[in-house]
C-alpha positions in Angstrom: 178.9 -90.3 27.1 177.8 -86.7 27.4 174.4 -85.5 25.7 173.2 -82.1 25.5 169.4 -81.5 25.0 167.5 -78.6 24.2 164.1 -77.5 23.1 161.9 -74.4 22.5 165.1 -72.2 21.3 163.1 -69.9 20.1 165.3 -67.4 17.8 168.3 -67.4 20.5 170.8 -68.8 18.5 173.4 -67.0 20.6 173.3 -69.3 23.0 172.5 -72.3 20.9 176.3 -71.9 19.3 177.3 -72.6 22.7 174.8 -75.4 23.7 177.3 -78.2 22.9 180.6 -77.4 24.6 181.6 -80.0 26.5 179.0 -82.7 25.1 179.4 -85.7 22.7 176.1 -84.5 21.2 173.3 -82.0 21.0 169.7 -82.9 20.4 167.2 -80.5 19.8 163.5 -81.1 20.3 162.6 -78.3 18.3 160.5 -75.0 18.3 163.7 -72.8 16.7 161.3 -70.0 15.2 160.2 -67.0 17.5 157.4 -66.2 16.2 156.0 -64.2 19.2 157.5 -64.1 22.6 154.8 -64.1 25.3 157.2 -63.0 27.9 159.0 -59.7 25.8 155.8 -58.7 22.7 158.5 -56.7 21.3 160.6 -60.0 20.0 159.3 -62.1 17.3 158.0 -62.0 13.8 154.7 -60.9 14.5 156.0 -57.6 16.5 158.7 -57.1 13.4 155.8 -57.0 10.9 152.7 -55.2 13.2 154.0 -53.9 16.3 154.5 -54.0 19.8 150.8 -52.5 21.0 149.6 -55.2 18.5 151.8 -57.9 19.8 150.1 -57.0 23.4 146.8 -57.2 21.9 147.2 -60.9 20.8 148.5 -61.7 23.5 146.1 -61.0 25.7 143.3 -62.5 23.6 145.0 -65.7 23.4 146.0 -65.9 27.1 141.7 -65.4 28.0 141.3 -67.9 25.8 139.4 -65.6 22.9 140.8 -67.5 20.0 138.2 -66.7 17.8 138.7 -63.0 18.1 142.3 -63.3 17.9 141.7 -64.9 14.6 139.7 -62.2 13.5 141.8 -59.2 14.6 144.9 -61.1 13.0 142.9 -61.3 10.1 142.8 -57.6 10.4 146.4 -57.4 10.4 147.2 -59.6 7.1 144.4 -58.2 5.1 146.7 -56.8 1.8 149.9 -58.7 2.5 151.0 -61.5 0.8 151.2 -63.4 4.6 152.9 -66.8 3.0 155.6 -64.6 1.5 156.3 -62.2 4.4 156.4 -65.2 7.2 158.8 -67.4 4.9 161.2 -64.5 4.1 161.0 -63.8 8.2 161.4 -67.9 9.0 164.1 -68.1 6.3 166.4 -65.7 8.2 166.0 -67.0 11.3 166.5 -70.5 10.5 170.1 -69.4 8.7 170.9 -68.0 11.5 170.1 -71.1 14.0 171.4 -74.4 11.5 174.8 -72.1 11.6 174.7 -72.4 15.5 174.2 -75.8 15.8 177.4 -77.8 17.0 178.4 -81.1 15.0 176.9 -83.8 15.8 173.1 -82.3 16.0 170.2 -84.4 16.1 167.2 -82.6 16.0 163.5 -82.8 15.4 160.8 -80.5 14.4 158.5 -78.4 17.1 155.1 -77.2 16.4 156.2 -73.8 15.1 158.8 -75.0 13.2 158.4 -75.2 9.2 159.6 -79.0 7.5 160.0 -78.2 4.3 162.7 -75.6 4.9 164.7 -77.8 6.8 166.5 -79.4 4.2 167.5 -76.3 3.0 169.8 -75.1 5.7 170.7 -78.2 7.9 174.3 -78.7 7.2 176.3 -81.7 7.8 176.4 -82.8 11.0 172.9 -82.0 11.3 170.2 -85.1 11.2 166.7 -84.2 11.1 164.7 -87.1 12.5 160.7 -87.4 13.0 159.2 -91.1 13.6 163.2 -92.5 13.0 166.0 -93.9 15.4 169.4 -93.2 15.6 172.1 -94.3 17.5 173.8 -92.6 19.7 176.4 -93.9 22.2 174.9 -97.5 22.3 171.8 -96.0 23.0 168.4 -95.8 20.7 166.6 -92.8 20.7 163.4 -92.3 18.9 162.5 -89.2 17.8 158.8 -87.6 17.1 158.3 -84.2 15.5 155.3 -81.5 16.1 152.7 -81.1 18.1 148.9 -81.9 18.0 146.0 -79.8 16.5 145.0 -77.0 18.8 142.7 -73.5 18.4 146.3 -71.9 18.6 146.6 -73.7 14.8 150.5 -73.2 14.6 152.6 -74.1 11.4 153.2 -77.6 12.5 150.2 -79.4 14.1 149.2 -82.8 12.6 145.9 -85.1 13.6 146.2 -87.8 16.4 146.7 -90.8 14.0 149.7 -89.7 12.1 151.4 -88.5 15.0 150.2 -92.0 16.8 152.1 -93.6 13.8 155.1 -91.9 14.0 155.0 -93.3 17.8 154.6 -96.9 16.9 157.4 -96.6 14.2 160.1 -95.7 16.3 159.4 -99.6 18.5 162.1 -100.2 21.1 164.5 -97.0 22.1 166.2 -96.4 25.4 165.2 -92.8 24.9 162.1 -91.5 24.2 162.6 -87.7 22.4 159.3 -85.7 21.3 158.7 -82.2 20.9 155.6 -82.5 23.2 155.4 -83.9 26.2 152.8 -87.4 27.1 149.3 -86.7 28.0 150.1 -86.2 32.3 148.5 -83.3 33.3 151.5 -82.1 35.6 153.5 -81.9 32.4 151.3 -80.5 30.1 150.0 -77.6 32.5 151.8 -74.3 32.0 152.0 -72.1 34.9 152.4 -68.8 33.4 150.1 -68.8 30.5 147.5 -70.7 33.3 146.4 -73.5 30.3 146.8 -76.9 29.6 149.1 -77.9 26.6 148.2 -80.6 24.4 150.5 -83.8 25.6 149.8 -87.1 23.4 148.2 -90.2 24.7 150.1 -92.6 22.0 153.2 -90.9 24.1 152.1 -91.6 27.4 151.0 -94.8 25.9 154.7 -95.7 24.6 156.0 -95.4 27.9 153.7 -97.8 29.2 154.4 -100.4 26.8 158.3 -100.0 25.7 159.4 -98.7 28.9 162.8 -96.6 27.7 164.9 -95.1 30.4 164.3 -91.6 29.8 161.3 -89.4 27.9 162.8 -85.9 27.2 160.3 -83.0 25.5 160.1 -79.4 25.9 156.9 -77.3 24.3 155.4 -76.0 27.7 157.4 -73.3 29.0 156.8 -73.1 32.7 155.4 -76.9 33.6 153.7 -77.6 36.9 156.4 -80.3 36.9 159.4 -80.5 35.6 160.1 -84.2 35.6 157.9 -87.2 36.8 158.6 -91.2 37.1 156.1 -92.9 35.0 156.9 -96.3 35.3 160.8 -97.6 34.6 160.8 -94.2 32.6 161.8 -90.4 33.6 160.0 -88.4 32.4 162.2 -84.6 32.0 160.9 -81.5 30.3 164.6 -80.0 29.2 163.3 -76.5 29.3 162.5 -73.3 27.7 165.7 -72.7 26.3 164.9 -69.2 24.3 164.7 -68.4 28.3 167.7 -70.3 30.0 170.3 -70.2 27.1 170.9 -73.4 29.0 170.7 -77.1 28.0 169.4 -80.4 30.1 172.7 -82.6 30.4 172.4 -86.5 30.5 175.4 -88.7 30.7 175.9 -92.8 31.2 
């Protein structure tokens, strides 16, 4: 059995059409919206509606940390547009474009820039949306947990500790663990590049004490201190920024 995994896509749905040649399966961990790219401030919906000098501008507040101003001065931005309106109409396109890509069999679960309730609408056949569920999958279980924690970054898909703890606890006995964010280690959770700490979840890191599944895979921080770590009878992998790679984690048993 041949499973392809991706997360963080990011808008490149070029090379998510071409994610699952060669594999039994794709999963994706989420993050398909580009909303800004920290690496290229020209790509994105926020550089599409305000700019590139802009894009630079928040940027570089939210890298030092200054979430408060960034607030502000992107309250600056949206004052006189209809901001719900404008950012569905920008996530709807993007998201036809990326459920088209996706290969058949898909599982896939939600990031924490991702938006739910449009998923419905343009996951075709072939395409199962999972978040605190199981599936089956080569006569393997894999639990699946969408979105990330609450942060000061406050992106479209960040719920409070207890209901992502009871997603956790529904999923019981899997062989692999999937999540958008990766558990509360700080080797996985630091990113490199943007010099901060990501939120990883303690119900996570928990779960892998107490179920012990062969694998965890997550994505969410871009450029980890570490890649992948043994915690216990579990690996521990972060599959990758793919908006960066275009390419997906393989595992196979």
């Amino acid at each position: 059995m041949r499973v392809h995994v991706v997360s963080d896509v990011h808008g490149n749905s070029a090379d998510l059409g071409k994610a699952g040649a060669g594999a039994d399966a794709l999963i994706c961990l989420g993050d398909l919206v580009l909303f800004l790219d920290y690496a290229d401030h020209s790509r994105g919906i926020f550089p599409d509606l305000f700019g590139v000098e802009n894009a630079d501008r928040i940027v570089a507040l939210r890298t030092a940390r200054r979430f408060t101003e960034a607030r502000a001065f992107a309250r600056e931005l949206w004052a006189g547009i209809d901001r719900d309106a404008a950012t569905e109409r920008a996530v709807r396109k993007q998201y036809a474009e990326l459920f088209a890509a996706f290969p058949t069999p898909t599982y896939a679960t939600y990031g924490n820039v991702d938006v739910p309730p449009l998923w419905p609408e343009y996951a075709p056949e072939g395409v199962r949306v999972l978040d605190g569920e199981t599936a089956d999958i080569g006569g393997w279980r894999f639990g699946f947990v969408g979105g990330g924690l609450r942060t000061p970054m406050r992106t479209p898909y960040e719920i409070d500790d207890e209901t992502y703890a009871a997603k956790v606890a529904a999923l019981g006995e899997v062989d692999v663990l999937c999540s958008h964010i990766p558990p509360e280690v700080p080797e996985l959770c630091y990113d490199t590049v943007a010099r901060r700490f990501e939120r990883g979840s303690p119900h996570l890191l928990e779960a892998l004490h107490e179920v012990r599944p062969r694998y965890h895979l997550f994505g969410h921080v871009h450029q980890p201190l570490a890649r992948r770590m043994r915690i216990g009878a579990t690996e521990c992998v972060n599959v990758g920024h793919f908006n960066a790679t275009g390419t997906p984690w393989v595992l196979e048993w």
